[in-house]
N, C-alpha and C positions, 0 to 999 in steps of 0.2 A: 546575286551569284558571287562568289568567291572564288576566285583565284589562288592557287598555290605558286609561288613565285620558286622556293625553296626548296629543297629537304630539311626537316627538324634536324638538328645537331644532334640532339639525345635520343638515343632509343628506349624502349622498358627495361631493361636490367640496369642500363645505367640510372634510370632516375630512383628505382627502389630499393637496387643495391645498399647495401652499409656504407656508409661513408670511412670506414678502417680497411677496407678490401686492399692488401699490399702485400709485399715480402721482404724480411731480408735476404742476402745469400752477403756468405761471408767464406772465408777460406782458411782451414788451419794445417796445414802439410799440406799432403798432397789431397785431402781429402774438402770437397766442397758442401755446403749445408744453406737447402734454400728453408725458411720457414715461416709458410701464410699464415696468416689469419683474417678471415671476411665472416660471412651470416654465415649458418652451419649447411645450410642445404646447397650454401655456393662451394663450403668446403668437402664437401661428399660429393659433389659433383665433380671438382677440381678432383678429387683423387682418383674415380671411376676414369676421367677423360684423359688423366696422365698417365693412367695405371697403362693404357694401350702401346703405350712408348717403351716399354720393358721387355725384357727376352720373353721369344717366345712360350719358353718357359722359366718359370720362377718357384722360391720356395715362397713360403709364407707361415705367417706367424700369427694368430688370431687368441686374444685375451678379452673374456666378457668380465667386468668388472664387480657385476650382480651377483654373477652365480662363483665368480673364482676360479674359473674355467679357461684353460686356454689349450689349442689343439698347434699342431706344428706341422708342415710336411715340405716334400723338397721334390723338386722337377715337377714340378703341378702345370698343367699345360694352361699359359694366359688364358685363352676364351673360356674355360669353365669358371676361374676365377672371376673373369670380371662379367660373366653371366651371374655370377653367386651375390657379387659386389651388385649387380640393379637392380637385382631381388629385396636387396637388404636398405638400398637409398632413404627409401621412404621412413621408417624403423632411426634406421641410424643417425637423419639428421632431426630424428622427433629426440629420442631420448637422451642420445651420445652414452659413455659407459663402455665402449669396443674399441679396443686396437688393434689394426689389422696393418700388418709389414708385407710388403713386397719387397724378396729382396734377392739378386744378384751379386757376382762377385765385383759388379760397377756397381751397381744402384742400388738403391733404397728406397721405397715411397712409406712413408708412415701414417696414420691417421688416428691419432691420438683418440682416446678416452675423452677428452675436450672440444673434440673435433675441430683438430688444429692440423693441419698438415705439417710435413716435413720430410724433406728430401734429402739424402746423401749420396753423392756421387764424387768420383774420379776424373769427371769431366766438369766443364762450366756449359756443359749444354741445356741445364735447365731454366739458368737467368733467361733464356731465348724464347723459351717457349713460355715461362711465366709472365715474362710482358709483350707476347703475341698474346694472351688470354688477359690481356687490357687490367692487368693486376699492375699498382704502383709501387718500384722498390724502394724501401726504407731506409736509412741509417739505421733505424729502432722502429718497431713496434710498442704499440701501447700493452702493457700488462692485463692480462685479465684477473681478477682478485678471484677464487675462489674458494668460497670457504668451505662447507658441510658439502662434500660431490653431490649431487642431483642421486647418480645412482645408489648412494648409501642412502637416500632417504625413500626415494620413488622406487619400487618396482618397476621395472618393465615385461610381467612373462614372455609377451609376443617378440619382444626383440630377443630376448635368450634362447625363445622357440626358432626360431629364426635362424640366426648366427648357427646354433645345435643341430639345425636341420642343412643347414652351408657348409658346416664341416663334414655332415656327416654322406652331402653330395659328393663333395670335392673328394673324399677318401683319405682327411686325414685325421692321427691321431691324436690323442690327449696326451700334452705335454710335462 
């Protein structure tokens, strides 16, 4: 019979997680800029769960890299958004190719083509919440090299069907 004396220290996300999962946030005027980088589905994640932090309503900004396509619209009420955003989770940390801005006249959430987040804000309230979400801040990040984009080479129809069918929920237009 075995005995547990303990709790494990690690949980599963920390033991499969990327070992790069961090940020920096740096500050230039008054304006502040965090920007992660970890595994893609942790940063599709991170953007869905920050996204909820944002006025209640927001504009938004969506570019599909594939097709050249990008739609725009303003006072788009959060919850449809980020109903649009878990539709697409799956899709967007398979192929990446999308960027999708949230933004306010404080804030900014961005989710890169790279699926690289990035945050602009007016406040330093983001450093707070980036390391309650057990992300490690940087002086520097490591670079990502990339050469030929994935989407210039790969197809994705289902993530353009997708995103084209997000926009075309949300009710906004081609930019």
């Amino acid at each position: 019979m075995l005995f547990r004396t303990r709790t494990p220290d690690s949980t599963v996300w920390k033991r499969f997680r990327s070992g790069q999962d961090g940020f920096t946030f740096t500050r230039t005027g008054d304006i502040y800029e965090a920007k992660v980088v970890a595994n893609a589905e942790r940063v599709v994640d991170l953007f869905y769960t920050m996204s909820e932090l944002m006025a209640p309503a927001v504009d938004v900004y969506i570019y599909d890299a594939r097709s050249k396509t990008s739609w725009s619209g303003q006072m788009i009420a959060l919850p449809d958004i980020r109903d649009a955003v878990a539709r697409l989770k799956v899709p967007l940390a398979t192929y990446g190719g999308v960027e999708i801005t949230l933004f306010t006249p404080e804030d900014q959430l961005t989710l890169s083509p790279q699926l690289e987040l990035y945050i602009y804000s007016r406040s330093d309230r983001w450093v707070y919440l980036l390391n309650s979400m057990n992300l490690e801040e940087r002086a520097s990040l490591e670079e990502r090299l990339w050469g030929i984009q994935s989407w210039e080479r790969a197809p994705a129809p289902a993530l353009s069907d997708a995103v084209a069918a997000a926009a075309e929920r949300l009710s906004i237009k081609s930019a």
